[in-house]
C-alpha positions as CSV (number, residue, x, y, z in Angstrom):
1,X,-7.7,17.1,-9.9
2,X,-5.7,17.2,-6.8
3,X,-2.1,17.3,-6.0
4,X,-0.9,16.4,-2.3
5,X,3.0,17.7,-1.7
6,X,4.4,16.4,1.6
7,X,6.9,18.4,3.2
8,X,8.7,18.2,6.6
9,X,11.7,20.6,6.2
10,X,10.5,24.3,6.2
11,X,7.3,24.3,7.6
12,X,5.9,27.7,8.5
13,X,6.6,29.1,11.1
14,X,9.5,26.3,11.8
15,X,12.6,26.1,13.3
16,X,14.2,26.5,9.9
17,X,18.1,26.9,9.1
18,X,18.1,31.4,8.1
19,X,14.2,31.2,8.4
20,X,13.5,29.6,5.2
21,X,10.0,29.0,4.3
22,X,10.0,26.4,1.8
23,X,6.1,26.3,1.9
24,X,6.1,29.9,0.9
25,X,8.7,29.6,-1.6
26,X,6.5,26.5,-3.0
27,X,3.6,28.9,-3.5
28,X,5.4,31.3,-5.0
29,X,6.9,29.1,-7.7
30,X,3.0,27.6,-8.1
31,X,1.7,30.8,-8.7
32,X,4.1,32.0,-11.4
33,X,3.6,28.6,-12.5
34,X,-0.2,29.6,-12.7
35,X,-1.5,28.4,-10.2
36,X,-4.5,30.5,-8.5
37,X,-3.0,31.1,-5.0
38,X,-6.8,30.3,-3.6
39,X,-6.0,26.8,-5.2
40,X,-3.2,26.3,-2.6
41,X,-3.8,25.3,0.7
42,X,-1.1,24.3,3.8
43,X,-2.5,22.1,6.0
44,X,-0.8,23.4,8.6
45,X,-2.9,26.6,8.9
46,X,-5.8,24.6,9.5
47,X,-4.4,22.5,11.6
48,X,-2.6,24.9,13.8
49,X,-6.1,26.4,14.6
50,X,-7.3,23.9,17.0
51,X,-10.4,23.3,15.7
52,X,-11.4,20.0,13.8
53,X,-14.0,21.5,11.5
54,X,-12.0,23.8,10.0
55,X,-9.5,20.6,9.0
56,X,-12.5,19.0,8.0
57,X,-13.7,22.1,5.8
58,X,-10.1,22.1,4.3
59,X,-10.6,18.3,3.1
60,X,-14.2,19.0,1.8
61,X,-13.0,22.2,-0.4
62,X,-10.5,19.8,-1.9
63,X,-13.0,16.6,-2.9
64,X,-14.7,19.6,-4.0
65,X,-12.3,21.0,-6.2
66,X,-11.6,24.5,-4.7
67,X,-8.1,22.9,-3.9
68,X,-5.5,22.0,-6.4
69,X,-2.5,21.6,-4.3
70,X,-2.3,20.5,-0.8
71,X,0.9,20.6,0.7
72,X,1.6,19.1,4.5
73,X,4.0,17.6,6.3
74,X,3.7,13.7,7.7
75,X,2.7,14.9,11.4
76,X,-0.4,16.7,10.2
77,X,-1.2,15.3,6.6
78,X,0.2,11.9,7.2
79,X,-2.7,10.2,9.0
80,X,-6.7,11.2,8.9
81,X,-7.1,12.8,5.9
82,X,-10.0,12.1,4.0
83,X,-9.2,14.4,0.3
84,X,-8.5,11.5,-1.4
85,X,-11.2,11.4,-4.0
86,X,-9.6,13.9,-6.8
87,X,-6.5,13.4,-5.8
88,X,-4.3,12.3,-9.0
89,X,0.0,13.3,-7.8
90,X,1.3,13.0,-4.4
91,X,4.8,14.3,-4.3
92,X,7.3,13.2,-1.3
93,X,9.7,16.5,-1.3
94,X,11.4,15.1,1.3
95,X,11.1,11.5,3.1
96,X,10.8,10.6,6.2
97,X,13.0,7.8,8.4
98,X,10.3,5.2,8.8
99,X,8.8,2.7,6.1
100,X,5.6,3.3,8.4
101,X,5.3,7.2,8.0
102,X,5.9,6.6,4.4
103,X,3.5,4.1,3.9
104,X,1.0,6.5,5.4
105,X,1.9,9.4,3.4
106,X,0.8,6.9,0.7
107,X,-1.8,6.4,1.9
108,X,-3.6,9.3,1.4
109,X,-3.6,8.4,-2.4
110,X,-3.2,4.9,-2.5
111,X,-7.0,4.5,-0.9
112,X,-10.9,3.3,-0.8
113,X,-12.8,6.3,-3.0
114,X,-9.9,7.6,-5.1
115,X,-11.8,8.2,-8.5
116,X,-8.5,7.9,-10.4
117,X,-7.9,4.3,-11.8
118,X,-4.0,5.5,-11.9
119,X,-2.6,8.0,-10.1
120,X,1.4,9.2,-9.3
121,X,3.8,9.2,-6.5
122,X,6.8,11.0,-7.4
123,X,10.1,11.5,-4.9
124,X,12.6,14.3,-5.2
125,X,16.1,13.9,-4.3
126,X,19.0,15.9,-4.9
127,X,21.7,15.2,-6.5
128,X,25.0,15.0,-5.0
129,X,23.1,14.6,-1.4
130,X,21.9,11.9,0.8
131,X,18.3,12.0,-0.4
132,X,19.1,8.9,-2.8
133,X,20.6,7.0,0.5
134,X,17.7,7.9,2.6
135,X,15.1,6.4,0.0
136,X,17.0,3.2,-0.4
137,X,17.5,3.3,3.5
138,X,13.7,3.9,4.0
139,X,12.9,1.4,1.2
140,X,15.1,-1.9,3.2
141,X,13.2,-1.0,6.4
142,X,10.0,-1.8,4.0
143,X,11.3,-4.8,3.1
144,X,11.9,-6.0,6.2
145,X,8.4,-4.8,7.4
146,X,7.3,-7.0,4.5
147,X,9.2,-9.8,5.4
148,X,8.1,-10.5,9.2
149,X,4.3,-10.2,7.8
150,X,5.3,-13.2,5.7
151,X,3.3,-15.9,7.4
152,X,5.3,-18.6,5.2
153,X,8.0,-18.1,7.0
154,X,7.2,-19.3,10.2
155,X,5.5,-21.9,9.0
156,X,8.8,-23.4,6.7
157,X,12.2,-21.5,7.2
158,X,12.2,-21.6,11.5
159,X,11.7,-24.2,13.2
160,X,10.4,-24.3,16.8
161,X,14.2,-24.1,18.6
162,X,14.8,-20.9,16.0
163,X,17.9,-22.0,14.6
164,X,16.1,-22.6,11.2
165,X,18.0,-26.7,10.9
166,X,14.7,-28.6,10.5
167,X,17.1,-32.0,11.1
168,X,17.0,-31.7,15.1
């Protein structure tokens, strides 16, 4: 089984607030959970390398199953990877702004060749913060996505001068 974690706020090597490394941290807790740390994998360290094989090595060691946990951010795991096979738990840590970005975090579960009939999303929030705002936030701009892909709409609520009165 795999586990995806997405994470945007203290990435390695980041502009973090007092240098915090929350991937590090992440580990750390994994592996006294554990977890073998060769089970863990930031995509960032492939990424950051440049070279597209060694991204595309990453996401083969993980249908594989030498990955447990991959953990990423939205601006390298969000889009064009292909682990999705094995993958059972995809964890939002964080979220980010835009219905879109969060639809393609989902994405790398919610796809063609998963061999899981059900899998999990889960999101964290803290309490007492804005992270329960920001979901709900994130969750209306969805909505209204869904809602100008309607194409019964334009068909029966507007009419043609847009002040939806079908009378005049």
């Amino acid at each position: 089984a795999l586990q995806m974690i997405f994470l945007n706020e203290g990435v390695p090597g980041g502009n973090n607030r007092g240098s915090f490394d929350a991937y590090a941290e992440l580990k750390r807790l994994m592996v006294a959970g554990g977890i073998p740390e060769e089970k863990i994998a930031f995509v960032q360290d492939h990424k950051k390398t440049g070279k597209p094989e060694e991204l595309a090595e990453l996401f083969r060691r993980s249908r594989d199953g030498e990955i447990a946990v991959l953990i990423g951010s939205s601006s390298v795991a969000g889009t064009g990877m292909n682990a999705q096979n094995r993958m059972v738990s995809l964890t939002h840590v964080d979220l980010d702004w835009g219905a879109a970005q969060m639809e393609q975090r989902n994405g790398r579960i919610l796809r063609y060749g998963n061999q899981n009939a059900e899998v999990e999303i889960d999101i964290f929030a803290t309490k007492g913060s804005l992270d329960g705002w920001k979901a709900g936030f994130v969750a209306s701009k969805a909505e209204g996505l869904i809602d100008i892909q309607r194409p019964e709409m334009a068909d029966s609520d507007v009419e043609a001068d847009g002040d939806g009165d079908p009378d005049e």
